[in-house]
ROROSE-494021 format. One record per residue: x, y, z of N, C-alpha, C, O in turn. Coordinates in pm, 1 decimal. Layout:
BEGIN
> X/Y/Z/X/Y/Z/X/Y/Z/X/Y/Z
...
END
This chain:
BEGIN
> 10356.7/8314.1/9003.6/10420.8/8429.3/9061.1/10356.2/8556.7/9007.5/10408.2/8601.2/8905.2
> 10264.7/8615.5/9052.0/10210.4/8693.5/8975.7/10295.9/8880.0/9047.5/10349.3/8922.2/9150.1
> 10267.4/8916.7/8947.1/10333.8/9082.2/8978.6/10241.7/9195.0/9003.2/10176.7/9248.9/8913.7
> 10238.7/9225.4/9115.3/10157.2/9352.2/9180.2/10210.0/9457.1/9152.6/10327.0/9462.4/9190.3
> 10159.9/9575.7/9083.8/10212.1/9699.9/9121.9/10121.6/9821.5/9128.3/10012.3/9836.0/9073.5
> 10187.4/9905.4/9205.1/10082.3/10001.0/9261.8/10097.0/10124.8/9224.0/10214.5/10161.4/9227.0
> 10018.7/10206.1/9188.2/10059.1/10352.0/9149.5/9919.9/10408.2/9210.8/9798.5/10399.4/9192.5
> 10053.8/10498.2/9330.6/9912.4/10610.4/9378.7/10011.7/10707.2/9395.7/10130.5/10712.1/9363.8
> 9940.5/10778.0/9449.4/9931.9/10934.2/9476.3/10036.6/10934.7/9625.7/10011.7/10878.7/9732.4
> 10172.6/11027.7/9585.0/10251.4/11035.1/9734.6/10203.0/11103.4/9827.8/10129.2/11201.9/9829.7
> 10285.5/10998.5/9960.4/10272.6/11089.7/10094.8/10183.6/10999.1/10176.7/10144.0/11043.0/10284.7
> 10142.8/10862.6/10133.5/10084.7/10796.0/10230.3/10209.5/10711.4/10316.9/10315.6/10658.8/10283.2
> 10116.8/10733.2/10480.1/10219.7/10695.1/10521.8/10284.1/10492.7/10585.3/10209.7/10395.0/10593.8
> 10399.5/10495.5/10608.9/10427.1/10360.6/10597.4/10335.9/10258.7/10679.8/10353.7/10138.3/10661.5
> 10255.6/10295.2/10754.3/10159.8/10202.8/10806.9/10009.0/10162.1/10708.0/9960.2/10049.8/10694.6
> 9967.7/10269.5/10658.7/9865.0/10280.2/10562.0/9911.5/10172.4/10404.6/9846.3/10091.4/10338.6
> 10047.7/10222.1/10395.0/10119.1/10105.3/10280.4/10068.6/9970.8/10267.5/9990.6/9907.4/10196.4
> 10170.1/9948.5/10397.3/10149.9/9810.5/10453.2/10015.7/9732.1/10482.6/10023.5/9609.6/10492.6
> 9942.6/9769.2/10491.3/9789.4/9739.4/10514.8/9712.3/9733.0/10351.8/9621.9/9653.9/10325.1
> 9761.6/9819.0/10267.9/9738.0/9816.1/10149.8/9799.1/9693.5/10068.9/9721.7/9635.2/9992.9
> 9931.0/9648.4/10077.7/10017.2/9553.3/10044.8/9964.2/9418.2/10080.4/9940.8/9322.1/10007.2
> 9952.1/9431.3/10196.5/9931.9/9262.0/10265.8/9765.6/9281.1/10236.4/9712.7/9175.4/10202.1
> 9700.2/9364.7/10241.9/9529.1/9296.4/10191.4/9528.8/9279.8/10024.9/9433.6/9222.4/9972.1
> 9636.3/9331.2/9946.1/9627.3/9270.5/9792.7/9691.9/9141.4/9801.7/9640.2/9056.8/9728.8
> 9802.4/9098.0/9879.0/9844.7/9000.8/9883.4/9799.0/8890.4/9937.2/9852.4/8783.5/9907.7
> 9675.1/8896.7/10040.0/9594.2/8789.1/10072.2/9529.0/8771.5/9990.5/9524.8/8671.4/9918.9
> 9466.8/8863.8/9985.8/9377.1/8844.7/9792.5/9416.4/8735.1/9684.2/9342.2/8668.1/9612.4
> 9560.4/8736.8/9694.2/9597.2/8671.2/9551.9/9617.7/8538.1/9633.3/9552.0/8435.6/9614.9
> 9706.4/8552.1/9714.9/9716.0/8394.8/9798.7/9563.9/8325.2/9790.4/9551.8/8226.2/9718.2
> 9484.6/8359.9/9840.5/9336.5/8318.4/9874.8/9269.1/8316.8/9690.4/9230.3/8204.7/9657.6
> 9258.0/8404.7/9601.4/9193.5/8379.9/9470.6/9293.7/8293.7/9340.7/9248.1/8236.2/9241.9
> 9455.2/8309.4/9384.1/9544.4/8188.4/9270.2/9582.7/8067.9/9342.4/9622.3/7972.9/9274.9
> 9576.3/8055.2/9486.0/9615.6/7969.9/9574.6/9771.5/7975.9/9554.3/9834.3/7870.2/9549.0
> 9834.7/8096.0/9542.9/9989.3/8101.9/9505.2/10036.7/8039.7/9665.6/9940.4/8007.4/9735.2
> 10175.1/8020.7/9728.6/10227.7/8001.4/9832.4/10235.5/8152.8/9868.4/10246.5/8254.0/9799.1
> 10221.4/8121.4/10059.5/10243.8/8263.8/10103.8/10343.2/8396.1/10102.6/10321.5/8515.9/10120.5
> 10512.4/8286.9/10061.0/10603.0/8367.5/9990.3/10618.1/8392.4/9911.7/10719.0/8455.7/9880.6
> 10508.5/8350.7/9814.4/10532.4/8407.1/9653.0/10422.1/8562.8/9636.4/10302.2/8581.9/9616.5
> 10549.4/8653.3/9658.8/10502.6/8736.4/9687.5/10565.8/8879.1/9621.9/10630.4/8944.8/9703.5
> 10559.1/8918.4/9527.9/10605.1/9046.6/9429.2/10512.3/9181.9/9444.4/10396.7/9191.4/9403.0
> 10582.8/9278.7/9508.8/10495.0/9409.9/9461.8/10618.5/9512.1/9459.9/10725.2/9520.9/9520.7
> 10543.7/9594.3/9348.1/10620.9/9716.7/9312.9/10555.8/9819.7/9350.2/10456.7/9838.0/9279.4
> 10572.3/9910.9/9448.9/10488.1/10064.6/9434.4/10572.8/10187.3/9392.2/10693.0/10213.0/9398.8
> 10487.0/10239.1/9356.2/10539.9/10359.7/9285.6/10456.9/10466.4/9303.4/10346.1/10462.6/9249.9
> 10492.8/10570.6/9375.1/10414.9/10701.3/9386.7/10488.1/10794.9/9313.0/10607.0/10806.7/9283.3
> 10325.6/10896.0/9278.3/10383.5/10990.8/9195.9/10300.1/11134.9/9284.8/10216.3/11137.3/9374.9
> 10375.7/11249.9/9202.8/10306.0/11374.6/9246.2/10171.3/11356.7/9206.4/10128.5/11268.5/9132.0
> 10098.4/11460.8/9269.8/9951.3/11439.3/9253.6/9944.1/11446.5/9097.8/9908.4/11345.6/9037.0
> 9977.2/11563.6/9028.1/9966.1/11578.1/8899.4/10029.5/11491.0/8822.1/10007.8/11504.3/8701.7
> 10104.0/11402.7/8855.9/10146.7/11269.5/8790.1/10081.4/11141.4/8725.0/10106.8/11048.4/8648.4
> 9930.9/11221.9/8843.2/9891.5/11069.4/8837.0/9736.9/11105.7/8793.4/9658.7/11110.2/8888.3
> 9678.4/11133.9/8654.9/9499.5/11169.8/8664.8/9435.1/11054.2/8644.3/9458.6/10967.6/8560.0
> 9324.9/11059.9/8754.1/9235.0/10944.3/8731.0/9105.7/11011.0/8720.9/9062.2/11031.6/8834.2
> 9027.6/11052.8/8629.6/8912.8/11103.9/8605.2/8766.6/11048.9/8610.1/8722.8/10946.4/8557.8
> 8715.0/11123.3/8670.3/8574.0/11062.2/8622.4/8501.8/10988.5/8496.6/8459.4/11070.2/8414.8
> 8481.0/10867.8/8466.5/8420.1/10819.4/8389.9/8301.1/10829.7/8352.4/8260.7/10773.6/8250.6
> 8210.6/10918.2/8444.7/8046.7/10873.5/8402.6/8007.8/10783.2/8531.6/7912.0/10706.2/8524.3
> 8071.6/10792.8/8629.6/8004.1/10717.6/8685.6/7937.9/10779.6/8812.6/7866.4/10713.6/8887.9
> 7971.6/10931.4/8833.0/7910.6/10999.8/8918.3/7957.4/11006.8/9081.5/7885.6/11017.9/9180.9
> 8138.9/10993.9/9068.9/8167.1/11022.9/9178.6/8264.1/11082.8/9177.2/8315.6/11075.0/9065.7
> 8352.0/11175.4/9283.4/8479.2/11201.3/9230.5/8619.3/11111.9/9358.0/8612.5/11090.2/9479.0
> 8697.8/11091.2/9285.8/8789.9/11015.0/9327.9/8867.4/11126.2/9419.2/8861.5/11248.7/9407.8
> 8948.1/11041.4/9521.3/9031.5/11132.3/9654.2/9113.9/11092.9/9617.0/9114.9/11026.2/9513.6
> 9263.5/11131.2/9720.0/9353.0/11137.7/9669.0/9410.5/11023.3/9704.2/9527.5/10996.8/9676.4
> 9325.9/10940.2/9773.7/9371.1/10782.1/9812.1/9339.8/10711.3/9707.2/9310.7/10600.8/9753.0
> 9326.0/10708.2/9572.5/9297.8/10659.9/9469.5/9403.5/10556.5/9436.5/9512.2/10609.9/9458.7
> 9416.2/10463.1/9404.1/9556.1/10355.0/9353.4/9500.7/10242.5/9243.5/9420.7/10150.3/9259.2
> 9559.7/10277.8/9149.7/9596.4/10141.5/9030.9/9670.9/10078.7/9058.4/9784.8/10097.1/9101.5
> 9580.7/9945.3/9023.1/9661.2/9839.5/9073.2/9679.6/9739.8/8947.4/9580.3/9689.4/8895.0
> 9836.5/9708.0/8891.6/9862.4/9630.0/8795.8/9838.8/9449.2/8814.4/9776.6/9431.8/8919.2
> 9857.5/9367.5/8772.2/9862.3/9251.0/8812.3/9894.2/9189.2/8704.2/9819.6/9176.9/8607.1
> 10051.8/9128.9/8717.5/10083.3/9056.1/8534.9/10145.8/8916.8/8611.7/10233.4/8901.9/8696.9
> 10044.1/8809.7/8528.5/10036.8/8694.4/8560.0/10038.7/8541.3/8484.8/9934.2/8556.2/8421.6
> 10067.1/8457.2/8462.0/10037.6/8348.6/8405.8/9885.3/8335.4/8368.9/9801.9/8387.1/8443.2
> 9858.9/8288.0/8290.1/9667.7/8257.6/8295.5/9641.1/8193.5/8354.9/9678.1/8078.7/8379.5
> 9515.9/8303.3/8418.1/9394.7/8237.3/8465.4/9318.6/8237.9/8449.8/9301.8/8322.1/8361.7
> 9180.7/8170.6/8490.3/9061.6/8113.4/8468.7/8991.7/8237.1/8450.4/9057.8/8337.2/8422.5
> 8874.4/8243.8/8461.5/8811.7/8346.0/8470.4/8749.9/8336.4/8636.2/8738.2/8435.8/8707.8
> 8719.7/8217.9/8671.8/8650.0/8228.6/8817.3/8785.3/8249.4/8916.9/8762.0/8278.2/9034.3
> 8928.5/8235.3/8872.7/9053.1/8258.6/8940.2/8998.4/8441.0/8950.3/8996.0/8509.0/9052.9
> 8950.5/8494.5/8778.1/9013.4/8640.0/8793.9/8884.7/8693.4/8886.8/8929.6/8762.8/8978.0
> 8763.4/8684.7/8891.6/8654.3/8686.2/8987.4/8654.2/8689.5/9117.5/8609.8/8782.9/9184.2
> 8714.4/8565.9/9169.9/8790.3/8572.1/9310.8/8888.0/8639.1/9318.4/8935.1/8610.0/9428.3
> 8974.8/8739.2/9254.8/9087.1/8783.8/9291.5/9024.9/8906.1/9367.2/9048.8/8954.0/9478.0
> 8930.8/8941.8/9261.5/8871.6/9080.3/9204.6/8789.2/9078.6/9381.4/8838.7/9132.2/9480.5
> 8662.1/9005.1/9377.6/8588.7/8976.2/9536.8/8656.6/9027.0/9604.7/8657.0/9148.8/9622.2
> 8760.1/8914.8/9681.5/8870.6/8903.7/9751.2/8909.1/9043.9/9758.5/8884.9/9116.6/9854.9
> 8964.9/9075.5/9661.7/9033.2/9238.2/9686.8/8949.4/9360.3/9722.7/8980.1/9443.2/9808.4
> 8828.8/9361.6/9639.0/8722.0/9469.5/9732.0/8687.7/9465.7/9831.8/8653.0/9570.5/9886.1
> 8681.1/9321.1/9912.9/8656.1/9358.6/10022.3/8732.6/9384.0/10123.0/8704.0/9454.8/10219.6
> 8837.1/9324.0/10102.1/8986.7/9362.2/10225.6/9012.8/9506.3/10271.6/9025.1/9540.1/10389.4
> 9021.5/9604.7/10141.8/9071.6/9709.1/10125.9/9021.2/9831.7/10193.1/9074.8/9927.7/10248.5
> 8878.4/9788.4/10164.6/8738.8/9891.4/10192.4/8751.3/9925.2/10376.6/8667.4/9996.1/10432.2
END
């Protein structure tokens, strides 16, 4: 049963959510092989200034569609956490 949660930036709207939700949640179905109802997410938006996500060095700057994403889980493998990780970049994009 693993636990999703999301922290972005308010004011996105309920269709954009949902599309966000169900492509992390195929993700995990498809990289833990969980069942399709085992299914937990928490989101949580904050004001913009609630929430800083800064540049690291890596030479880009982040929008305001930016979202952390938690994931607290039983252990897994490492090729479980690999496929989660795959899986989830590409859905989202």
């Amino acid at each position: 049963m693993p636990l999703i949660r999301f922290d972005l930036i308010e004011g996105r709207d309920e269709r954009s959510l949902k599309v966000l939700l169900d492509a992390a949640h195929r993700a995990v179905v498809k990289a833990f092989g969980v069942p399709e109802r085992d299914r937990y997410q928490i989101v949580t938006q904050h004001p913009a200034n609630e929430l800083i996500i800064q540049d690291t060095g890596l030479g880009f700057e982040r929008s305001r569609d930016v979202v952390v994403i938690s994931v607290t889980s039983t252990e897994r493998s490492i090729q479980h956490k690999k496929r989660l990780l795959s899986n989830s970049c590409s859905r989202v994009r």
